[in-house]
VOFI-623962 format. One record per residue (C-alpha): residue in three letters; residue number from 1; chain; x, y, z. Coordinates in steps of 0.05 Angstrom, whole numbers, plus 5000, padded with zeros to 4 digits. Last residue first. Layout:
R   residu   num   chaine     px     py     pz
R      ALA   NUM        A      X      Y      Z
...
***
This chain:
R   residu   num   chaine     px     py     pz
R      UNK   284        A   6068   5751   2109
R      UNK   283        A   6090   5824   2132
R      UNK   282        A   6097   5799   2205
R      UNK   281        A   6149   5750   2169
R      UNK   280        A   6188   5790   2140
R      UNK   279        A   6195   5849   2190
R      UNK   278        A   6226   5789   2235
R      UNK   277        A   6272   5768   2189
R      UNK   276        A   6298   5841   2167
R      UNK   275        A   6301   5862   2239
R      UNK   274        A   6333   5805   2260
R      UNK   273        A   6388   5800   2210
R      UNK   272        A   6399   5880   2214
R      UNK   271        A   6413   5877   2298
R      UNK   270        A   6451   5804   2290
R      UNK   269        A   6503   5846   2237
R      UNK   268        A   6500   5913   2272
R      UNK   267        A   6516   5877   2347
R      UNK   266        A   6579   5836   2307
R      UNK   265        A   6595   5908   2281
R      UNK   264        A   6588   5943   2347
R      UNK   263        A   6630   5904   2384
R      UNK   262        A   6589   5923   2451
R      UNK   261        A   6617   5981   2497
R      UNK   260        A   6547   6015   2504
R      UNK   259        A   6502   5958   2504
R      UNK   258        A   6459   5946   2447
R      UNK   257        A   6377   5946   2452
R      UNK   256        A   6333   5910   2397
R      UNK   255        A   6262   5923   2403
R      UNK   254        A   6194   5884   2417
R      UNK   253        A   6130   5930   2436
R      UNK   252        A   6075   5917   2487
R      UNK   251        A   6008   5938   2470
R      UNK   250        A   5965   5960   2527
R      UNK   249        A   5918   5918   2553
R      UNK   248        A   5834   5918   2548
R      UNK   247        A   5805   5898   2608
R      UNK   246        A   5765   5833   2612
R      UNK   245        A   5701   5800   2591
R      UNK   244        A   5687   5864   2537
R      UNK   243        A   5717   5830   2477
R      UNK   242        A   5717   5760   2473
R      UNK   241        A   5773   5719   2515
R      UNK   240        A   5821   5693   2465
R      UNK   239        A   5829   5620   2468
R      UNK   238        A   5881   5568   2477
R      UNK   237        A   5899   5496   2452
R      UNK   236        A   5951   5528   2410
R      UNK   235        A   6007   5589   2453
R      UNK   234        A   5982   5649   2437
R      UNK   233        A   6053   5684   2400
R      UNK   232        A   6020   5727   2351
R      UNK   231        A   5971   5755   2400
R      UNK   230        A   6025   5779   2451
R      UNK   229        A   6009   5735   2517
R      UNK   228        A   5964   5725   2576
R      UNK   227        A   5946   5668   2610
R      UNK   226        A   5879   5661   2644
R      UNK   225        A   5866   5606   2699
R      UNK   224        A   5885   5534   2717
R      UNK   223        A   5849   5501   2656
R      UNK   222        A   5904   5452   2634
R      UNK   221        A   5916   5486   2582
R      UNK   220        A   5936   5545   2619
R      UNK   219        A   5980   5514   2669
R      UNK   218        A   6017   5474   2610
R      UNK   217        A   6029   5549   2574
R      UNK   216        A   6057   5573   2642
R      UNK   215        A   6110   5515   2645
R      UNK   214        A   6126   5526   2569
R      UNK   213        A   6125   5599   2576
R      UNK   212        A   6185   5587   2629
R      UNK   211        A   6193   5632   2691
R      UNK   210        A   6146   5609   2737
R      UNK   209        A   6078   5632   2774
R      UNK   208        A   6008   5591   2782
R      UNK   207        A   5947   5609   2819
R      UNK   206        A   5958   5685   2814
R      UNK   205        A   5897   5718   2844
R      UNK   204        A   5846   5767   2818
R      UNK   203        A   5790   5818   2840
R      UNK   202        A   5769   5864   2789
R      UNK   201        A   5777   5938   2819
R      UNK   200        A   5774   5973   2731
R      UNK   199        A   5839   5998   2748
R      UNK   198        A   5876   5938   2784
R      UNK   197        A   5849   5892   2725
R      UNK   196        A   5889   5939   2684
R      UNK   195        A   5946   5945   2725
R      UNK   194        A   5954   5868   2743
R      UNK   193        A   5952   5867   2665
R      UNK   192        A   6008   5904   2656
R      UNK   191        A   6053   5885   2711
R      UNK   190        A   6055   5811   2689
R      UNK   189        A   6055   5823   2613
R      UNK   188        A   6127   5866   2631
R      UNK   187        A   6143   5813   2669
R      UNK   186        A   6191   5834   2737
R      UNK   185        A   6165   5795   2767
R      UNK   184        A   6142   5722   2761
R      UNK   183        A   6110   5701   2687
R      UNK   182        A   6042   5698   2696
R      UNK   181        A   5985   5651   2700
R      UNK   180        A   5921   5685   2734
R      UNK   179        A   5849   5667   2766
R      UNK   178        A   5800   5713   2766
R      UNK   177        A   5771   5720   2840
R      UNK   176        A   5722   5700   2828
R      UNK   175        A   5712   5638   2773
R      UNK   174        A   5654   5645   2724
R      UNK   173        A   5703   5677   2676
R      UNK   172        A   5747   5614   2675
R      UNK   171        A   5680   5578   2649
R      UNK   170        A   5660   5617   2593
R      UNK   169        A   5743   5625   2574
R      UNK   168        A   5758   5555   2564
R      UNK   167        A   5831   5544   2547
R      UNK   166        A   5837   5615   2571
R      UNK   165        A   5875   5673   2532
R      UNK   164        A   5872   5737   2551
R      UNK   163        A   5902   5787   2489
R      UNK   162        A   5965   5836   2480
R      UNK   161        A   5977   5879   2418
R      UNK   160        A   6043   5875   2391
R      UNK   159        A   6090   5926   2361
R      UNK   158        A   6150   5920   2316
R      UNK   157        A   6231   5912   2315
R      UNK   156        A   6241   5980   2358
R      UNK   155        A   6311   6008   2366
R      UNK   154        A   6326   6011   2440
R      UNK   153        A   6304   6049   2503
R      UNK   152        A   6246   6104   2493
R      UNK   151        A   6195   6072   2539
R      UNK   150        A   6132   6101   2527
R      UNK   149        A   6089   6034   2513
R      UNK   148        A   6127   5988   2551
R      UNK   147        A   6192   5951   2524
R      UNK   146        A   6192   5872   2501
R      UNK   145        A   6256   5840   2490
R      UNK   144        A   6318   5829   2446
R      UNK   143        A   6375   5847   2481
R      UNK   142        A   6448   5854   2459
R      UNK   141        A   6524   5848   2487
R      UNK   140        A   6495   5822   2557
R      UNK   139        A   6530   5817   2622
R      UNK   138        A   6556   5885   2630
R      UNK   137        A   6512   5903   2693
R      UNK   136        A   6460   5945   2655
R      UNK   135        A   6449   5882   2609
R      UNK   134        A   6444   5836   2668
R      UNK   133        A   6385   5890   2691
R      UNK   132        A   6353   5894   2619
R      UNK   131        A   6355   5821   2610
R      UNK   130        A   6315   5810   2678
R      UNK   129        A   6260   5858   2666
R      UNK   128        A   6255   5834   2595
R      UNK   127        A   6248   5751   2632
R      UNK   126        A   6300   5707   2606
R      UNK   125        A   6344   5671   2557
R      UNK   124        A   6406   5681   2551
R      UNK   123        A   6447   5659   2493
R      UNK   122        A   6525   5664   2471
R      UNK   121        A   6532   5665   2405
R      UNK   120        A   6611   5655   2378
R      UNK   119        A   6620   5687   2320
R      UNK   118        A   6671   5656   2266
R      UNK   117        A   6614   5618   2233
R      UNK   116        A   6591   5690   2208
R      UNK   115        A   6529   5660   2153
R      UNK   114        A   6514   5604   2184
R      UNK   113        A   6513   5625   2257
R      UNK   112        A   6457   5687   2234
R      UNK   111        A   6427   5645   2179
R      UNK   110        A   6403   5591   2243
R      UNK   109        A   6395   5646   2290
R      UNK   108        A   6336   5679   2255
R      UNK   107        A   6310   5618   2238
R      UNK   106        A   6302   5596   2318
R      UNK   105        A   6283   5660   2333
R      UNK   104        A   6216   5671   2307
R      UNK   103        A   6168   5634   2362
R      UNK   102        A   6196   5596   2411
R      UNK   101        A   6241   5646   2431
R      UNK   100        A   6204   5707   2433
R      UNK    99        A   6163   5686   2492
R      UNK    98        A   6226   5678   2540
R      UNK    97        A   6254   5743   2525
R      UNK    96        A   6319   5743   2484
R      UNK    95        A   6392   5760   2504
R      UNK    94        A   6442   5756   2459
R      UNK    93        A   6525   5757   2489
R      UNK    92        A   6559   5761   2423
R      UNK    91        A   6643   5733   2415
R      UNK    90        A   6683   5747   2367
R      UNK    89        A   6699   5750   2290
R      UNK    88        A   6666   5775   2227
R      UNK    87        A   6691   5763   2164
R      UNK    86        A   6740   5797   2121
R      UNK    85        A   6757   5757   2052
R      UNK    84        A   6715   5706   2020
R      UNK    83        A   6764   5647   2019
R      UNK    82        A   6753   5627   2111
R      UNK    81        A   6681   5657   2110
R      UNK    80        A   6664   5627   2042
R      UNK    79        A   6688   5551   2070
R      UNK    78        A   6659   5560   2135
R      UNK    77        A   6585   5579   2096
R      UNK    76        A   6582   5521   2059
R      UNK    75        A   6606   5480   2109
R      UNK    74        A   6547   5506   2150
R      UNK    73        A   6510   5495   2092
R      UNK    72        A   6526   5417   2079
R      UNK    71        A   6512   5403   2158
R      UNK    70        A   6449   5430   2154
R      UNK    69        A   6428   5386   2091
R      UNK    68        A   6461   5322   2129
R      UNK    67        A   6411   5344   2193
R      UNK    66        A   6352   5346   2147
R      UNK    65        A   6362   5290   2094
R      UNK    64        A   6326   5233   2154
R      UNK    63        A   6273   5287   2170
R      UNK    62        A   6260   5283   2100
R      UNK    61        A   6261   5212   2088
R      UNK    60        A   6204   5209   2143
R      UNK    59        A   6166   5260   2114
R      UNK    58        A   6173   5334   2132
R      UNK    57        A   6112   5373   2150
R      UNK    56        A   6086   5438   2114
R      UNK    55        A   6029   5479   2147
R      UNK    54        A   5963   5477   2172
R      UNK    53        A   5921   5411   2150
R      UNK    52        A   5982   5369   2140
R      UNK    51        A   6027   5377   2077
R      UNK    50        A   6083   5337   2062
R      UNK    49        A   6151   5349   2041
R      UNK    48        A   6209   5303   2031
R      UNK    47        A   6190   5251   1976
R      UNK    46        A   6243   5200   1953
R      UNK    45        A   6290   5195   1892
R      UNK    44        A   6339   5233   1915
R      UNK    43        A   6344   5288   1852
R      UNK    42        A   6274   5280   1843
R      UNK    41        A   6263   5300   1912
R      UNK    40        A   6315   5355   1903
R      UNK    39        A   6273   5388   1839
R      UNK    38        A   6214   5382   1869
R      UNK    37        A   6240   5423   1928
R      UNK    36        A   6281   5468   1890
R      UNK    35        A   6217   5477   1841
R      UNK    34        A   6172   5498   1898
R      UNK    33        A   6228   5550   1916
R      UNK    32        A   6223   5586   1856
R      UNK    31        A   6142   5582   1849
R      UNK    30        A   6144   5616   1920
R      UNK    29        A   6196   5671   1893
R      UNK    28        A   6249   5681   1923
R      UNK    27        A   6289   5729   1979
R      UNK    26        A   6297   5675   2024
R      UNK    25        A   6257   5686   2080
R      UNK    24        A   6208   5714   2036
R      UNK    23        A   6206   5644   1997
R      UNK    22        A   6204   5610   2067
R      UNK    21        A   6144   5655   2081
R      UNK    20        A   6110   5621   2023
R      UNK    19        A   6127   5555   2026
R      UNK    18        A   6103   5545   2094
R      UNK    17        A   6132   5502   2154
R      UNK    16        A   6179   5558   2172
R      UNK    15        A   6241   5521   2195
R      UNK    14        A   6233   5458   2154
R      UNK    13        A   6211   5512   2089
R      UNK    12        A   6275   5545   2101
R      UNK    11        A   6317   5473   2108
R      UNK    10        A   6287   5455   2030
R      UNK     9        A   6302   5515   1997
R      UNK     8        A   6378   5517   2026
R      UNK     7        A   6386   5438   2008
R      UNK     6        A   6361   5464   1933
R      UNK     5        A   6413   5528   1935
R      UNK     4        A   6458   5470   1963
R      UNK     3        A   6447   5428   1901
R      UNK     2        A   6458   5342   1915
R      UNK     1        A   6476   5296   1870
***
């Protein structure tokens, strides 16, 4: 009853709650994967997909298919690693900074396991300061992180501008000194914005300090002080502080560094997944 290149359809527009980027996820056509969806509701009999205000939701029955549709593809993809010759094997030690990973990664790893089951991911998650030092002590395979403007390490994925973000920036501006949410050191946002506000001799203080976005994104909503964060990734219930208010930052830019000593075809095979998912979806 049941068509995995449907099930496939239907998981990539779970993941990116938009027809169209799951299309360029998948290498289709929006109309293509529009039919796989219609196609597998008729097949079940029930609706899946519905569509809320700013992106695609799943229906009760479809968060009830979801888990069996994952479940089909992973099989899927044991049964053409163990008949479709050579696959990849081993372990991979990933590293991602804490922003990135509520954002992209989640679909990135997802074709990743599915399509080398035989890899076993191993993921940190942590501050690019931090990464880079476990990295430089052998405990890390592959980084994905943020890099300063002038840093020549790693192969870079793409670059981001950054913005101040306030829940309510009229009245967080009337506050002296300007009160700040940041990661603790060593953030690369961290350092860069103390430096601009350092430059132009605003006065600041950092009322709240931890390690998780989530923690730093609560802080911020709840109207502690100014958060700042790569545009694409402003956490909702935020706002970007006009033009003028603040210093302009620097950009920040997102690559892909290997350690020296790495299997270098498992770091290859992540390296060309993310760049090719990534680069998708900033082009959407």
């Amino acid at each position: 009853m049941l068509d995995l290149t449907q099930l496939r359809s239907f998981v990539a527009v779970e993941q990116m709650g938009s027809f169209t980027l799951a299309a360029e996820r998948l290498g289709l056509g929006q109309s293509t994967v529009s039919q796989h969806i219609q196609r597998l509701e008729t097949s079940i009999g029930r609706r899946l997909l519905a569509r809320d205000t700013h992106k695609v939701v799943l229906t009760t029955d479809g968060e009830a298919l979801l888990s069996h549709a994952r479940a089909m593809l992973s099989i899927e993809g044991q049964v053409q690693s163990l008949f479709g010759g050579p696959s990849l094997r081993g372990k991979l030690r990933l590293g991602v900074s804490e922003d990135f990973v509520t954002s992209q990664l989640p679909g990135v790893l997802e074709d990743f396991v599915r399509s080398h089951p035989s890899v076993d991911l191993e993921l940190t998650v942590a501050l690019s300061g931090t990464l880079y030092e476990m990295q430089d002590n052998g405990e890390i395979d592959l980084v994905l992180a943020k890099r300063r403007l002038g840093d020549a390490r790693g192969r870079l994925v793409y670059r981001e501008p950054l913005v101040w973000l306030a829940r309510d920036p009229d009245h967080i501006m009337s506050a002296a000194p300007l009160p700040l949410i940041a990661f603790p050191p060593p953030s690369v946002t961290r350092a860069i914005s103390l430096e601009a506000l350092g430059r132009h001799r605003i006065p600041w203080r950092i009322v709240c300090t931890c390690g998780s976005l989530s923690g730093l994104t609560a802080a911020a909503r709840a109207g502690m002080g100014v958060l700042v964060q790569p545009r694409s990734m402003a956490p909702s219930g935020l706002k970007v502080i006009a033009k003028g208010k603040l210093p302009v930052l620097e950009d920040v830019e997102f690559v892909l560094v290997p350690r020296k000593g790495a299997d270098q075809a498992l770091v290859s095979a992540l390296s060309d997944d993310i760049l090719a998912k990534v680069r998708s979806l900033r082009s959407g």
